[in-house]
C-alpha positions in Angstrom: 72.9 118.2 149.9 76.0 119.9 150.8 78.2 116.7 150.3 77.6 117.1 146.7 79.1 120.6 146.4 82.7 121.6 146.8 83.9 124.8 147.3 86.6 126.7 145.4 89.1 126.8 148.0 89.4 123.6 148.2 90.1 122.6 144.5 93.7 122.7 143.4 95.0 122.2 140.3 96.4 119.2 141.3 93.2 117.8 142.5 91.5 118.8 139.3 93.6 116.7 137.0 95.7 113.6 137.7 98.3 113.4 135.2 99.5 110.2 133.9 103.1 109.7 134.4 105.4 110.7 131.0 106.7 107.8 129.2 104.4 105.2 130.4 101.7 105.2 127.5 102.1 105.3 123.9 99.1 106.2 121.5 98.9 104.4 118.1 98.8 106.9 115.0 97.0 104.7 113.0 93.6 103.8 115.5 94.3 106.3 118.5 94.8 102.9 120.5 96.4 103.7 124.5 99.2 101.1 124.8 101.2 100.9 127.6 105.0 101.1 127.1 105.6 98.0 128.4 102.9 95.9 126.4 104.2 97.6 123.2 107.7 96.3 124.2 106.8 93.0 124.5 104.9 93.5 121.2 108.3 94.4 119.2 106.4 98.1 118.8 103.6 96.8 117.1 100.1 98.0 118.1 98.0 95.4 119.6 95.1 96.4 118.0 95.0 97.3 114.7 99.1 96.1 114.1 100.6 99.5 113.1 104.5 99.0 113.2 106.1 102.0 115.1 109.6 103.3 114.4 112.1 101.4 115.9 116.0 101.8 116.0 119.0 99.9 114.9 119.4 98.3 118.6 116.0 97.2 118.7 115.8 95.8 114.9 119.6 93.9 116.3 117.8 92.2 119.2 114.5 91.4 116.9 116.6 90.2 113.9 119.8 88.5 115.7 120.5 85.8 118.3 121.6 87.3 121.7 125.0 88.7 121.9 125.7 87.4 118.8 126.5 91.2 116.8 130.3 92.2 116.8 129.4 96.0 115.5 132.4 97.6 112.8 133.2 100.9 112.4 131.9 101.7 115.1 134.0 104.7 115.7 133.6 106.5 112.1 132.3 109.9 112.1 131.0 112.4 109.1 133.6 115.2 108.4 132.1 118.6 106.9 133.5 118.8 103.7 131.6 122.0 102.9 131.5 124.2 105.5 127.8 123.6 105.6 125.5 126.1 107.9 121.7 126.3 107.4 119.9 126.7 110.4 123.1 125.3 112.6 126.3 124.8 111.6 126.1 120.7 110.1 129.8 120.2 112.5 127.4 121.2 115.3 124.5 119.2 114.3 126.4 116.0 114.0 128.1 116.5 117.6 124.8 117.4 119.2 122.9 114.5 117.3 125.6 111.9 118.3 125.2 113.0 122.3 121.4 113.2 121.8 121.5 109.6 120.3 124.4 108.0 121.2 125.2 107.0 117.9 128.0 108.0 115.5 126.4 108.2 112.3 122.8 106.7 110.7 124.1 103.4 110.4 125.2 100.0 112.4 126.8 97.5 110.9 128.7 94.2 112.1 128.4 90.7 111.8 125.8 88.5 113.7 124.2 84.8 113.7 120.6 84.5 112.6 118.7 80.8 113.9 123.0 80.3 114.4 123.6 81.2 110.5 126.3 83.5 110.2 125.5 86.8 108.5 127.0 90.4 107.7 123.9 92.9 109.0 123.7 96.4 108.5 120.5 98.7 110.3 119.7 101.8 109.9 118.3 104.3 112.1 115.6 107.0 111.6 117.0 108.8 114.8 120.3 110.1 113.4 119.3 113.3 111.3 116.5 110.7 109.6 118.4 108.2 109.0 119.9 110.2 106.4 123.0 109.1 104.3 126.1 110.5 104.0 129.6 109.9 103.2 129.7 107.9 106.4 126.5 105.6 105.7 127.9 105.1 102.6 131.4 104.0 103.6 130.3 101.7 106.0 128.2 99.9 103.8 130.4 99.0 101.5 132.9 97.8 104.0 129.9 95.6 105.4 129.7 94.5 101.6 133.0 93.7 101.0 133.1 91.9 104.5 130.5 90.0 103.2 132.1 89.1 99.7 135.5 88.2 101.7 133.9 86.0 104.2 130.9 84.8 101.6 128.5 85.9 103.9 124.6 86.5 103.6 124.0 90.2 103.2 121.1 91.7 105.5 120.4 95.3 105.2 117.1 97.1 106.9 116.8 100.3 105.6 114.8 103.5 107.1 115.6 106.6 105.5 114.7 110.1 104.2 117.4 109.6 101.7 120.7 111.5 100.8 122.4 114.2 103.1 122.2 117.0 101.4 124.4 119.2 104.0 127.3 116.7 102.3 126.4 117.6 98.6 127.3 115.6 96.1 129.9 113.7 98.5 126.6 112.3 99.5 125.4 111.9 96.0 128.5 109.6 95.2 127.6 106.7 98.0 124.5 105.7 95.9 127.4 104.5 93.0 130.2 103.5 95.6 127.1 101.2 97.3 125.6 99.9 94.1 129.4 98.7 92.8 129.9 97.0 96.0 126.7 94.8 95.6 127.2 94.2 91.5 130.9 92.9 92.4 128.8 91.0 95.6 126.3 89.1 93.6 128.6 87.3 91.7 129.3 84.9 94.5 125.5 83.9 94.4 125.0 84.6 98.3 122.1 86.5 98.3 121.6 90.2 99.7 118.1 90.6 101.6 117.0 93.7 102.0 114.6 95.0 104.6 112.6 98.6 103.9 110.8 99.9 107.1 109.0 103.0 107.4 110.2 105.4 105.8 112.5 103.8 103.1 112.9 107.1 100.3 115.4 109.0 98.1 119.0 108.1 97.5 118.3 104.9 99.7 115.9 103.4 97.7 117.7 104.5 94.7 120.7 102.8 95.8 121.4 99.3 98.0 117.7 99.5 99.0 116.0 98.3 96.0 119.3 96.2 94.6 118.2 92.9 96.9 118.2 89.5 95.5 114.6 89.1 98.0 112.9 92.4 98.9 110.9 92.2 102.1 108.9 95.5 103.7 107.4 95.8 106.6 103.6 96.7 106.6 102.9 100.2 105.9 106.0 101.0 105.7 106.8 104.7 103.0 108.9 103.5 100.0 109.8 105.0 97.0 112.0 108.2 95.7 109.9 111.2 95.6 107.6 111.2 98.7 104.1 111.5 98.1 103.8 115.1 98.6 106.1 116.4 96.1 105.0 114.0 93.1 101.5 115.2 93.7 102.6 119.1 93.6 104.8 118.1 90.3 102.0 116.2 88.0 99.2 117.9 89.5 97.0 115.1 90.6 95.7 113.2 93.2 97.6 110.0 93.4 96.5 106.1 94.3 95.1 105.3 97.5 97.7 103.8 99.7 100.7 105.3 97.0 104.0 104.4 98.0 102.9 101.9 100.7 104.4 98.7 101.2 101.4 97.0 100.2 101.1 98.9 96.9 104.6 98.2 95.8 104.1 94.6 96.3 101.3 94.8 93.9 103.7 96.6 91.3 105.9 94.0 91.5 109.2 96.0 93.8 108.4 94.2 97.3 108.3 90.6 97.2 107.2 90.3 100.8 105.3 91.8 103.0 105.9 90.5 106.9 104.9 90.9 110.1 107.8 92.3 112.3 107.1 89.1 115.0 107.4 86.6 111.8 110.8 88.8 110.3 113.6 86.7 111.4 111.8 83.7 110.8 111.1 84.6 107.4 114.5 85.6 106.8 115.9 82.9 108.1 113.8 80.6 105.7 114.6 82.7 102.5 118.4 82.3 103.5 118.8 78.5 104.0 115.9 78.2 100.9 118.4 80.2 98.7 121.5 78.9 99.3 
């Protein structure tokens, strides 16, 4: 029964183990699915089994949300400043030059105008990528131009939101976007165009407490973290176990502070109803 034996000489390592090429194969956090890249793709990064909604970037949310070609991106070219001389484990200068190569973004934010179903629109994304999605004096800045783009033109206002909240290398310069944002959208909602916001996961601290939760129609992804405090640190302050599903879309749409939770596949369509429904 020799054929059934092997000796040691002739097992390598690389005969012991094939490897499955990096990249190719993604692994759902939620049910420990295997998806292939590709599938997941094609899925808008949505499992296919259970339909956890993976993180996606500002590109991918403007080909989801937008028709093709259609986004003429402003700003494109503003950068954050350090305005305190901020160092913790890095100097912040540093970390914004190494996190704009590594990304190939300038700042946590994209905004432009676009045409949804062919309705014109002003769109703003945000992306988790860019020091997590945090916002600055930049983010800040650029939505309210967005805002005031949309006021001039009398746009529809679209904003999806992922965020860890407030940079707090920028101090209270990054403290002062939440009022400069919030002003922008009073002055906008006096046209009666409405402002849709769209929270993906995670959507937390000065962004919710700012343009996030200031829509006219909230929608949320499913799953997706919102809320101010993460869940963590309001369970270490009260000392108690808090709600199942805390701080989940699906929770705050029982609380009354989502109005809609969607699918990403059935976003734009839903957007694109609430639009021509509202005005």
């Amino acid at each position: 029964m020799a054929w059934f034996k092997r000796s040691k000489e002739n097992i390598s390592p690389e005969t012991q183990k094939k490897e499955l090429p990096d990249g190719l194969w993604e692994k759902c956090p939620s049910c420990n699915e295997i998806i292939h890249k590709k599938q997941l793709e094609q899925n808008l990064w949505t499992c296919l089994k259970c339909g956890y909604h993976f993180r996606i970037g500002s590109k991918e949310y403007i080909d989801i949300l937008l028709d093709k070609s259609s986004f003429k991106e402003l700003d494109k070219k503003m950068r954050s400043a350090d305005p305190l001389n901020f160092e913790d484990t890095k100097k912040y200068a540093n970390r914004i030059q190494e996190t704009i190569k590594k990304v190939g973004l300038n700042d946590a934010v994209r905004t432009g105008t676009g045409k949804l179903n062919d309705l014109d629109v002003a769109f703003g994304c945000m992306d988790f990528k860019f020091i997590g999605g945090s916002m600055g004096s930049v983010v800040g800045e650029k939505i309210a131009r967005l805002t005031d783009k949309a006021y001039k033109n009398k746009l529809p206002l679209i904003i999806v939101s992922s965020s860890g909240g407030a940079r707090m290398m920028e101090g209270a310069y990054s403290l002062m976007q939440l009022a400069k944002t919030s002003s922008r959208l009073a002055k906008y909602s006096e046209l009666g165009i409405p402002y849709i916001s769209v929270m993906t996961d995670p959507t937390t601290g000065g962004t919710t407490a700012s343009y996030a939760m200031l829509g006219d129609v909230h929608i949320a992804e499913p799953g997706a973290l919102i809320g101010f405090a993460g869940p963590r640190v309001i369970r270490q302050t009260i000392g108690k176990d808090l709600p199942e599903g805390f701080q989940r879309s699906e929770f705050l749409l029982e609380q009354g502070f989502v109005d809609l939770i969607v699918h990403r596949k059935n976003l734009k369509e839903t957007i694109y109803n609430v639009l021509t429904l509202l005005n």
